[in-house]
Z-matrix of the N, CA and C atoms (Angstrom, degrees):
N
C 1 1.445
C 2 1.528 1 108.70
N 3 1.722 2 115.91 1 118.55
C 4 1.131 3 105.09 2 -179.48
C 5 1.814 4 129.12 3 -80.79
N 6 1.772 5 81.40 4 -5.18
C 7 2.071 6 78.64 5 175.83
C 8 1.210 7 129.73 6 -66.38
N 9 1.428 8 95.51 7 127.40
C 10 1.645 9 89.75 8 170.09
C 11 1.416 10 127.24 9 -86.00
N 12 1.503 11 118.40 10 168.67
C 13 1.058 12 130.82 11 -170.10
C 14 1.782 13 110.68 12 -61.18
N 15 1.432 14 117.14 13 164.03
C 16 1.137 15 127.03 14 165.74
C 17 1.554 16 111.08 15 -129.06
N 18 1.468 17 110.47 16 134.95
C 19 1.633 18 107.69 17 168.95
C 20 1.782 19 101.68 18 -122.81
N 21 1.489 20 105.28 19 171.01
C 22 0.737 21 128.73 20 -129.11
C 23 1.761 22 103.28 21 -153.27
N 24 1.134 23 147.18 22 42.37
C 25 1.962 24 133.80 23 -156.01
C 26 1.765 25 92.13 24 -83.84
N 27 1.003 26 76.82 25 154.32
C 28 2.105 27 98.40 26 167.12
C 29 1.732 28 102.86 27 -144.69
N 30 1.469 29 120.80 28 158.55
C 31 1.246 30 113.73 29 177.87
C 32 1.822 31 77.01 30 -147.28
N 33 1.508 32 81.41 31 134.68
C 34 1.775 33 101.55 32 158.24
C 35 1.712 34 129.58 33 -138.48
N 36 1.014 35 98.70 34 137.98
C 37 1.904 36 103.94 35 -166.20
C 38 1.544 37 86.41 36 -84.75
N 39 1.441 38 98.91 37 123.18
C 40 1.695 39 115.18 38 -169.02
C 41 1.426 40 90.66 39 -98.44
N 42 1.321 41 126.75 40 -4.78
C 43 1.461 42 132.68 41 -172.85
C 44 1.455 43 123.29 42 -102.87
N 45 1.781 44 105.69 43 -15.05
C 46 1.481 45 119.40 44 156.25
C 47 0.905 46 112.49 45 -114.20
N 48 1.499 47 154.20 46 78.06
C 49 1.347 48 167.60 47 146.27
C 50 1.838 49 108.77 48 67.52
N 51 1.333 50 105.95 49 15.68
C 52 1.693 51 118.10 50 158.58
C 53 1.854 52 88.78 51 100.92
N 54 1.408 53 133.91 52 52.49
C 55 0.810 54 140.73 53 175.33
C 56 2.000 55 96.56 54 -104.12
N 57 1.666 56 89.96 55 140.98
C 58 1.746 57 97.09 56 -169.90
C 59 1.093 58 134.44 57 -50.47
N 60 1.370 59 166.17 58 139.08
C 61 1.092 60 138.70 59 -157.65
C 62 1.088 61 131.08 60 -82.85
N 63 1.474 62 145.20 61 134.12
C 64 1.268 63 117.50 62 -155.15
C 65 2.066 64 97.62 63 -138.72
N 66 0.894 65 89.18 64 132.20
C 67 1.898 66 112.80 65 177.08
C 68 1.278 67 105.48 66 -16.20
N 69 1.228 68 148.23 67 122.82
C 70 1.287 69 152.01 68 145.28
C 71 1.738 70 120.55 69 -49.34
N 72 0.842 71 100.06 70 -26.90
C 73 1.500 72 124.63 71 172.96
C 74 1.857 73 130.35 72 -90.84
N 75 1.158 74 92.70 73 -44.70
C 76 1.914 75 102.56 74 170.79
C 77 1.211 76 103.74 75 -118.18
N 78 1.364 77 135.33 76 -31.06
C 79 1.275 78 117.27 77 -175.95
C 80 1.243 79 124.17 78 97.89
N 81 1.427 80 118.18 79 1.42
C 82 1.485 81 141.56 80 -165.60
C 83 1.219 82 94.58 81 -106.98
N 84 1.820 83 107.52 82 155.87
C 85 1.477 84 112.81 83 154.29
C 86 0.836 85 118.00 84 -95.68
N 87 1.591 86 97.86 85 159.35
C 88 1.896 87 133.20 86 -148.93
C 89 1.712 88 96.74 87 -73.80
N 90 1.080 89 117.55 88 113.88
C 91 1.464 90 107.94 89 152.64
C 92 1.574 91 122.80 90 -125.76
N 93 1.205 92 131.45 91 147.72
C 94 1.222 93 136.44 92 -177.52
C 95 1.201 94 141.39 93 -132.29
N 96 1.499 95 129.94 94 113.08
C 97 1.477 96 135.17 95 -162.46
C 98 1.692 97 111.94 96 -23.66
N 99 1.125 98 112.85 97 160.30
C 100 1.647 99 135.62 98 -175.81
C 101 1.525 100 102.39 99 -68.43
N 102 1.187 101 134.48 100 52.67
C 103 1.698 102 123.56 101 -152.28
C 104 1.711 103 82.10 102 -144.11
N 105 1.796 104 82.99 103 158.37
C 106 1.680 105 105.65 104 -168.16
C 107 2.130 106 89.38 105 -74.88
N 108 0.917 107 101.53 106 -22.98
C 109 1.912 108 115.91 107 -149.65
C 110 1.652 109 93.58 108 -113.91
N 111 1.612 110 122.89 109 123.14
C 112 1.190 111 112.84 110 152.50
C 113 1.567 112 115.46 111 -137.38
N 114 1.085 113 107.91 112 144.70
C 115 1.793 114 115.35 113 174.38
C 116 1.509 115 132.05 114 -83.25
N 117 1.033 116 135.57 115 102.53
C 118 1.529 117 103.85 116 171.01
C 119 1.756 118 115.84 117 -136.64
N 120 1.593 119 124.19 118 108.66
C 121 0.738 120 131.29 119 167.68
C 122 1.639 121 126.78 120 0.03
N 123 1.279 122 138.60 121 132.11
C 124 1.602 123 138.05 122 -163.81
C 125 1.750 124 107.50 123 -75.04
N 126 1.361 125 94.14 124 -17.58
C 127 1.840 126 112.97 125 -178.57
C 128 1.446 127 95.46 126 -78.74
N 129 0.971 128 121.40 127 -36.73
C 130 1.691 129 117.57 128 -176.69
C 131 1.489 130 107.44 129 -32.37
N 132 1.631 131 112.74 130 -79.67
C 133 1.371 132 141.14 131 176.90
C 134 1.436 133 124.96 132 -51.91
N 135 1.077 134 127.18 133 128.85
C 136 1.219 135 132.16 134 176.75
C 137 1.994 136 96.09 135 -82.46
N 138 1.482 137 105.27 136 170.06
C 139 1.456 138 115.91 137 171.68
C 140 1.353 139 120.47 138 -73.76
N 141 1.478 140 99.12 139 111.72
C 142 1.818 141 126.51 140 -170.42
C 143 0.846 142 132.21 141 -179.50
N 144 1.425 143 130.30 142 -161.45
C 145 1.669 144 117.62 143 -167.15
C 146 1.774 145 80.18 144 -143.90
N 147 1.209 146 104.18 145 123.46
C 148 2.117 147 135.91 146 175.29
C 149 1.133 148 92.35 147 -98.39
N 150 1.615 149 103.87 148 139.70
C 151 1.374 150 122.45 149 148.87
C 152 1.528 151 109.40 150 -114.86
N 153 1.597 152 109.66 151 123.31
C 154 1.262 153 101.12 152 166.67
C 155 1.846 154 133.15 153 -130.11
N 156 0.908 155 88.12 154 130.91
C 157 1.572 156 97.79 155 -165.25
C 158 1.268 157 116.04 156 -67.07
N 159 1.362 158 120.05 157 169.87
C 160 1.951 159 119.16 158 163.13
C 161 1.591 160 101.43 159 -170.56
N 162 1.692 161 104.40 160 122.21
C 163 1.210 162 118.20 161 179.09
C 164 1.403 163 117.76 162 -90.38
N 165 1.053 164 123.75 163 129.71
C 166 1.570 165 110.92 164 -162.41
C 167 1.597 166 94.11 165 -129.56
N 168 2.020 167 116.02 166 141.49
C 169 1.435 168 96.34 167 -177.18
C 170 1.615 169 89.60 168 -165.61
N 171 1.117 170 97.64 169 136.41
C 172 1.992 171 111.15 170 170.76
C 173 1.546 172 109.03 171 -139.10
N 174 1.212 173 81.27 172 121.02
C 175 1.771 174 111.85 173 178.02
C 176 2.231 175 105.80 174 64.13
N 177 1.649 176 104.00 175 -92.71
C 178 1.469 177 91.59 176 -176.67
C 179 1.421 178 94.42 177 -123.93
N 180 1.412 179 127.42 178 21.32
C 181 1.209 180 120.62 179 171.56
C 182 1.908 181 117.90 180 -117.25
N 183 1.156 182 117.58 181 140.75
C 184 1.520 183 123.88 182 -172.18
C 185 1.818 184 112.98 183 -140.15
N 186 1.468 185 97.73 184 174.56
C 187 1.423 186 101.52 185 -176.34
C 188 1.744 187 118.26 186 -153.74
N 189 0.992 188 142.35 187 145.33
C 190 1.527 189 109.14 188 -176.74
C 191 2.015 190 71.96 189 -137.10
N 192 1.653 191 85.73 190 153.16
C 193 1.468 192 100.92 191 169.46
C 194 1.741 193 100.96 192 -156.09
N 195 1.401 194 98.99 193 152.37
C 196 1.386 195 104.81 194 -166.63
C 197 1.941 196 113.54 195 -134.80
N 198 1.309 197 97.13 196 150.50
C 199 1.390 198 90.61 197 179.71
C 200 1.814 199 112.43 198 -142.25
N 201 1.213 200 126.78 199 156.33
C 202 1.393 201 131.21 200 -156.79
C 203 1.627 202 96.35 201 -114.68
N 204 0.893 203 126.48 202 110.96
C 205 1.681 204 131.44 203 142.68
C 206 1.158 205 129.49 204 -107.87
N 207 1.631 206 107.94 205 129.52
C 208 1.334 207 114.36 206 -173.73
C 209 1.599 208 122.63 207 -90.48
N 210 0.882 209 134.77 208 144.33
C 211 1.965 210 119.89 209 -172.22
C 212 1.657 211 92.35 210 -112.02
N 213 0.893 212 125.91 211 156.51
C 214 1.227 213 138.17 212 -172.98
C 215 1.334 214 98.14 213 -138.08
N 216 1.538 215 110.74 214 165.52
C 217 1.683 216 138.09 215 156.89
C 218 1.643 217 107.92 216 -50.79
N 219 0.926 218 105.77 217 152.05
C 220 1.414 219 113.80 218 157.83
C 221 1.488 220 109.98 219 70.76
N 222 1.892 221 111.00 220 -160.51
C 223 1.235 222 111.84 221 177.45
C 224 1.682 223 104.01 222 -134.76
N 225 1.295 224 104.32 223 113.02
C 226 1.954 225 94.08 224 -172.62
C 227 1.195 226 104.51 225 -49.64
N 228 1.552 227 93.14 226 155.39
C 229 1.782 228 99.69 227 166.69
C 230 1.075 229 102.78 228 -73.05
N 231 1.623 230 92.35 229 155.36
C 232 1.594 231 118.36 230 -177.07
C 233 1.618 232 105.65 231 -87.98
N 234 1.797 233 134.26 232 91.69
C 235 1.218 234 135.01 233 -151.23
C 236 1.825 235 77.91 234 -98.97
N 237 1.413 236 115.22 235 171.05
C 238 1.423 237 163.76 236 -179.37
C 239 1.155 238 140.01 237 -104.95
N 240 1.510 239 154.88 238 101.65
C 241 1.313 240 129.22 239 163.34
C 242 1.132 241 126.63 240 -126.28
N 243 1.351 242 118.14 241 74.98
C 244 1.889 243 114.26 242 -169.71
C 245 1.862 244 119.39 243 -30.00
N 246 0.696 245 107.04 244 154.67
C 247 1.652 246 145.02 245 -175.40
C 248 1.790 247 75.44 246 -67.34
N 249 2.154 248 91.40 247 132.42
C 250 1.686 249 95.18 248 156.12
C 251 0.966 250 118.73 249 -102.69
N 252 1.673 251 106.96 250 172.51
C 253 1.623 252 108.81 251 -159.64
C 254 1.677 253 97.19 252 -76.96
N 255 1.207 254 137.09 253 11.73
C 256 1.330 255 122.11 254 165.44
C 257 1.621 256 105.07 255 -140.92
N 258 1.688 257 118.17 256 -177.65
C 259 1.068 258 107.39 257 -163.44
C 260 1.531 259 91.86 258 -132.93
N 261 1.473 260 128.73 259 2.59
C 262 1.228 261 117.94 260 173.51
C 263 2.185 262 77.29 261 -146.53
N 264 1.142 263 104.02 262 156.55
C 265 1.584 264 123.02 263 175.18
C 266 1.552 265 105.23 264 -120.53
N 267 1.359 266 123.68 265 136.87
C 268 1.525 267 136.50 266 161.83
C 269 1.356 268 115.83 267 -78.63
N 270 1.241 269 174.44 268 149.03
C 271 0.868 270 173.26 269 -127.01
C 272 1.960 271 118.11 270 -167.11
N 273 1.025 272 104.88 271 61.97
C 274 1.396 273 138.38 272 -160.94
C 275 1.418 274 121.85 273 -129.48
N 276 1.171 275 116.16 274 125.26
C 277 1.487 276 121.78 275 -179.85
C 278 1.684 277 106.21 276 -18.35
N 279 1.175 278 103.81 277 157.26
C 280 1.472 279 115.60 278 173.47
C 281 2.125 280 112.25 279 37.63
N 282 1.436 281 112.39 280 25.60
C 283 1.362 282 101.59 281 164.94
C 284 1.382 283 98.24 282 -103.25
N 285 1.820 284 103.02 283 145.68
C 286 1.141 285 119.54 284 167.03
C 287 1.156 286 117.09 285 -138.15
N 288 1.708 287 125.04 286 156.19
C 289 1.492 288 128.62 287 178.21
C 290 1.307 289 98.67 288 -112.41
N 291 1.477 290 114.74 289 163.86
C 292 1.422 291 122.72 290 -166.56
C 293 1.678 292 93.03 291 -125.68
N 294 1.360 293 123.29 292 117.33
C 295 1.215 294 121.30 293 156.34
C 296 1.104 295 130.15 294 -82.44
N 297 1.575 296 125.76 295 126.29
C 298 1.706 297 107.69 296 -164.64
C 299 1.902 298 92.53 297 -127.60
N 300 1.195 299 94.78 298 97.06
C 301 2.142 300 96.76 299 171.17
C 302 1.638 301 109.05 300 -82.47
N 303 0.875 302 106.38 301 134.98
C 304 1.895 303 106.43 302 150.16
C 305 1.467 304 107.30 303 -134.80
N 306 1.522 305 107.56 304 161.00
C 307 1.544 306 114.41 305 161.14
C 308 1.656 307 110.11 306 -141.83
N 309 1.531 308 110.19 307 167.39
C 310 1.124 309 105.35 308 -164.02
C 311 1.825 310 121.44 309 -82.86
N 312 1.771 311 91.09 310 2.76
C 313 1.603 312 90.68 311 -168.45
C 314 1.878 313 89.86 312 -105.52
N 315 1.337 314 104.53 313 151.18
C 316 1.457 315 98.65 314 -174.40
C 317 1.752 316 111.60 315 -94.48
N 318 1.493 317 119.99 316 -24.57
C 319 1.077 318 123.04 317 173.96
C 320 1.445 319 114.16 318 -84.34
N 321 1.532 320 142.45 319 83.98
C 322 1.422 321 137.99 320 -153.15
C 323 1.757 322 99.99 321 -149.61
N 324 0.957 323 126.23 322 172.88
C 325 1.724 324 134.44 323 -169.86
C 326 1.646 325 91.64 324 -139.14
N 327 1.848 326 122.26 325 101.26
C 328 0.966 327 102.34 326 171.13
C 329 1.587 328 114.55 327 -104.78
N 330 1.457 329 111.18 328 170.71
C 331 1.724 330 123.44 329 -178.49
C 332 1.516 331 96.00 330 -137.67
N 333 1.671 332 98.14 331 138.27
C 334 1.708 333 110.77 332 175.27
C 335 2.066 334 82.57 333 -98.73
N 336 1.472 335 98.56 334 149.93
C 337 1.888 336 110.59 335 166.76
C 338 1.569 337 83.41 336 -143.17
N 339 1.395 338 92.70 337 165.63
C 340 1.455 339 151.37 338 -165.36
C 341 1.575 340 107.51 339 -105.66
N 342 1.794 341 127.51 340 85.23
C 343 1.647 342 94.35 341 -167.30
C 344 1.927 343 91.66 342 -106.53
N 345 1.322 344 91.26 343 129.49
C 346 1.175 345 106.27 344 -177.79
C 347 1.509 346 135.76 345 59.35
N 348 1.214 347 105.97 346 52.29
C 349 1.520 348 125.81 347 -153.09
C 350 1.728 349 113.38 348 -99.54
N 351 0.756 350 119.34 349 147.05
C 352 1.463 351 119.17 350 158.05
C 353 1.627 352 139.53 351 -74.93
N 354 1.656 353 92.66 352 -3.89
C 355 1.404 354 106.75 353 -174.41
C 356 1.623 355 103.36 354 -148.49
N 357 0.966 356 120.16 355 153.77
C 358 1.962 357 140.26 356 -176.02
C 359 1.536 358 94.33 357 -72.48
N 360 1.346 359 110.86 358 131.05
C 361 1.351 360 130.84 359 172.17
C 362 1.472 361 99.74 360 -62.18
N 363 1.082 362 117.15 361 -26.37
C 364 1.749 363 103.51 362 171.36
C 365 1.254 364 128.87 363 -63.53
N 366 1.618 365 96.62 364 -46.24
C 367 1.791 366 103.70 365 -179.48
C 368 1.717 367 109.82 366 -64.76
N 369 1.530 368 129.83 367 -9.86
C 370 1.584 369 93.85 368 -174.63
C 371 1.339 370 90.16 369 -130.33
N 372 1.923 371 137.46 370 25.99
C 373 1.342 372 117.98 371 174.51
C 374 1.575 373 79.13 372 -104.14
N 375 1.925 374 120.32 373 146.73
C 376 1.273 375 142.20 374 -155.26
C 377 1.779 376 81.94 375 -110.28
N 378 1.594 377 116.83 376 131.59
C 379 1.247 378 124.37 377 165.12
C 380 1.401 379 109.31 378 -85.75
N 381 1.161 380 129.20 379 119.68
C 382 1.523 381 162.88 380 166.03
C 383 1.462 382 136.49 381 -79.04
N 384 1.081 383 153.74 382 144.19
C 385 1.340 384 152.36 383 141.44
C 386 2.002 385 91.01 384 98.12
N 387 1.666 386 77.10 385 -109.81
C 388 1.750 387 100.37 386 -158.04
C 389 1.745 388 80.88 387 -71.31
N 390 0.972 389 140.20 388 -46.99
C 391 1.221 390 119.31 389 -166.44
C 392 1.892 391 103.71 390 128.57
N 393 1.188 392 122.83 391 10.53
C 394 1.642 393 123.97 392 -145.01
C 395 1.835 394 85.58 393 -107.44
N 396 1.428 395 88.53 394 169.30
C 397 1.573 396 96.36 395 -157.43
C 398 1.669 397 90.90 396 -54.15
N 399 1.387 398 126.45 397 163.65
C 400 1.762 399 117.60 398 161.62
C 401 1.915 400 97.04 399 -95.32
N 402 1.638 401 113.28 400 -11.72
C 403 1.736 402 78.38 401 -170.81
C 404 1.809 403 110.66 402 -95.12
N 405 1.387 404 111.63 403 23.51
C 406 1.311 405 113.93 404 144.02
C 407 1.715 406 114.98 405 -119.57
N 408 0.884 407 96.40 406 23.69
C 409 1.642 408 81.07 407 155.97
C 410 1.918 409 111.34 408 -94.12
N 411 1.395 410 95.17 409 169.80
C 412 1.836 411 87.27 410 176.83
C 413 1.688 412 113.93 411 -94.55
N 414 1.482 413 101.10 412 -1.68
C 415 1.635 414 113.34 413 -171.05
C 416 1.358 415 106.94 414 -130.55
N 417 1.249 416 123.55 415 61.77
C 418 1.768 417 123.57 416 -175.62
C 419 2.121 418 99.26 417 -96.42
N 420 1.734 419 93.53 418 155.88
C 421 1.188 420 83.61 419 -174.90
C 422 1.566 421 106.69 420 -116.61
N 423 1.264 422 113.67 421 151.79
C 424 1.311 423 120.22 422 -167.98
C 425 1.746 424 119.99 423 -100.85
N 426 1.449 425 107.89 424 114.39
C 427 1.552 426 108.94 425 177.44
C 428 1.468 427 134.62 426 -74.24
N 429 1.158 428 108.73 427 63.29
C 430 1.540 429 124.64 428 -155.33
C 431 1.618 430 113.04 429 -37.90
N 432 1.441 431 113.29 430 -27.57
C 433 1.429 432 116.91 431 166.95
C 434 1.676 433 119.45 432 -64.36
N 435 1.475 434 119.92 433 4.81
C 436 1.353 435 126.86 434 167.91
C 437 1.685 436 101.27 435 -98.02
N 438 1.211 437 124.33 436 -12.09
C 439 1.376 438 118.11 437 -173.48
C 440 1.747 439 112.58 438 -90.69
N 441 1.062 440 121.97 439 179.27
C 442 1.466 441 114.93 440 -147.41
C 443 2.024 442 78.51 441 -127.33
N 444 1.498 443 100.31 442 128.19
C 445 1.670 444 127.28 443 149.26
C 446 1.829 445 106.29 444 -11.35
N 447 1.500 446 116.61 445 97.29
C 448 1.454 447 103.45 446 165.32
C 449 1.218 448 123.40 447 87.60
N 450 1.295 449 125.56 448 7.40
C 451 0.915 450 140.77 449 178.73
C 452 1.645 451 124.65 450 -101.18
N 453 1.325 452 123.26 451 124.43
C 454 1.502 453 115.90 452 174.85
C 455 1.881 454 96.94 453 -95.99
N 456 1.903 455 86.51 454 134.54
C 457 1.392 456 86.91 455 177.65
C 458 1.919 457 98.03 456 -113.94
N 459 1.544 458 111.62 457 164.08
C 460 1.597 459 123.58 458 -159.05
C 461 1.557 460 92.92 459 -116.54
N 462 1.329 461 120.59 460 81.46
C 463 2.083 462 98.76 461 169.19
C 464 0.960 463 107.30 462 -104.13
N 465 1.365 464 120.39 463 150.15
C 466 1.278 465 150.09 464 -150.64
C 467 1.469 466 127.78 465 -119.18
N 468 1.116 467 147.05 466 71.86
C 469 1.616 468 160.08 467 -132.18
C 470 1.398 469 102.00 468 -91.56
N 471 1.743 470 138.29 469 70.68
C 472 1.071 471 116.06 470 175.75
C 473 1.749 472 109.77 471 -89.39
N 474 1.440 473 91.13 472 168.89
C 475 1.522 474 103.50 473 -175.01
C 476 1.697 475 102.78 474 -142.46
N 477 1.240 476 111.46 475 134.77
C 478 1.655 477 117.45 476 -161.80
C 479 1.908 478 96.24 477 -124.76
N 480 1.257 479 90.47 478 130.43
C 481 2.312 480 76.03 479 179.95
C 482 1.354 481 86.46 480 -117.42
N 483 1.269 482 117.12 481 157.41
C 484 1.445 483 169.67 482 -169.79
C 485 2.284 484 88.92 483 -31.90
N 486 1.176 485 104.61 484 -41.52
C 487 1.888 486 90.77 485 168.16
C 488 1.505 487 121.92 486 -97.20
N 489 1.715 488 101.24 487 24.33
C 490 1.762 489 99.44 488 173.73
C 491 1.721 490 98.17 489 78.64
N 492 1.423 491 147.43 490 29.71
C 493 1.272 492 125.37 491 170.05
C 494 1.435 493 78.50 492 -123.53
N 495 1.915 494 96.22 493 135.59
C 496 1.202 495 135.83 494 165.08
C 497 1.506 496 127.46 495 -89.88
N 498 1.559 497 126.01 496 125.28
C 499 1.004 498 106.24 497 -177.74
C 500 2.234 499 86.80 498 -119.06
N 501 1.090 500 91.13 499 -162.48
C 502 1.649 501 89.58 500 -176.88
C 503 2.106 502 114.85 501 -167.08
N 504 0.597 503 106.65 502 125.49
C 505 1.720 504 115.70 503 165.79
C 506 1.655 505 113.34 504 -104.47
N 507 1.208 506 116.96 505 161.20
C 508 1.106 507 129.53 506 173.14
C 509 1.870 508 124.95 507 -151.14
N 510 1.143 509 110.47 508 141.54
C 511 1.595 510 107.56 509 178.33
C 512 1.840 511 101.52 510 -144.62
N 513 1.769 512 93.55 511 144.55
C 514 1.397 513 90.50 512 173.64
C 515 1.699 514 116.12 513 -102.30
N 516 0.965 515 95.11 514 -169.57
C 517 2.093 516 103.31 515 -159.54
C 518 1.637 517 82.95 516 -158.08
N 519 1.408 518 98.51 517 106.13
C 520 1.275 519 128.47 518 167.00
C 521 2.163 520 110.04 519 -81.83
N 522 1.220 521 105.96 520 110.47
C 523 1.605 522 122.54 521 -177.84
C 524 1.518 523 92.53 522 -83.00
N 525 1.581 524 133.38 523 126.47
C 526 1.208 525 141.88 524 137.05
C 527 0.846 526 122.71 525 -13.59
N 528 1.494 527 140.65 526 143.77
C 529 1.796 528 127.40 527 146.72
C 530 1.066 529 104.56 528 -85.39
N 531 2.119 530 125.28 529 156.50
C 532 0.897 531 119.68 530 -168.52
C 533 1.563 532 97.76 531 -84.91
N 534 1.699 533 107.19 532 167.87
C 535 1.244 534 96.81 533 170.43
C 536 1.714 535 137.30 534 -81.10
């Protein structure tokens, strides 16, 4: 079929009762070229939560799908997650992974998560040292013998500074199959 596609964007401030979105900067409403792809600068938006739409349609068939972004204050911290020292893990007594987070703001509240896991970020980061929780530390270590055969696991390094804006990194940790 040689037709091409048609798009279609809408933007709505889900934060003024679904009124259009309008420029932070001119004061005008947002409109945006006929394109599969659109851009718009974080200065655009004032602080709120957008809904933005996109109608998509070739010949007598169409689709609309929509997505919500929120703009926040500030600028998240810029969080970290070094590379582990291996690239596949065995899952065997006494293996462990070393999580190493940094971010660039020094006053921050960090949390290790679990994205989409089969098991609680509690049960496989190992408490250490002073004894303090490991899923706010930025360097907790991981007991890979709590993780499950074959499995890629997703953790998640957030970091929160002192006005509540979150920024976040993530790295996965590939689990062995047994043999």
């Amino acid at each position: 079929d040689s037709t091409s596609f048609e798009y279609a964007w809408s933007c709505y401030n889900a934060s003024a009762a679904m009124e259009a979105c309008v420029s932070s900067s001119s004061g005008s409403v947002l409109t945006f070229d006929a394109d599969v792809n659109i851009t718009i600068a974080a200065s655009e938006l004032a602080v709120g939560a957008y809904t933005f739409k996109l109608f998509a349609a070739k010949g007598h068939r169409n689709d609309t799908a929509t997505a919500t972004v929120i703009i926040v204050a500030g600028v998240p911290p810029d969080v970290a997650v070094a590379a582990l020292a291996e690239d596949k893990y065995n899952p065997t007594s006494g293996s462990y992974a070393e999580l190493d987070g940094t971010c660039n703001v020094d006053d921050v509240s960090y949390e290790w998560s679990l994205v989409s896991a089969d098991v609680a970020i509690g049960s496989v980061l190992m408490v250490t040292g002073g004894g303090a929780d490991p899923v706010y530390r930025a360097k907790p270590t991981v007991d890979v013998n709590t993780l499950t055969s074959g499995v890629t696991y997703t953790f998640r390094l957030s970091a929160t500074d002192g006005l509540g804006v979150t920024g976040y990194s993530e790295i996965n940790l590939v689990v062995n199959d047994k043999p």
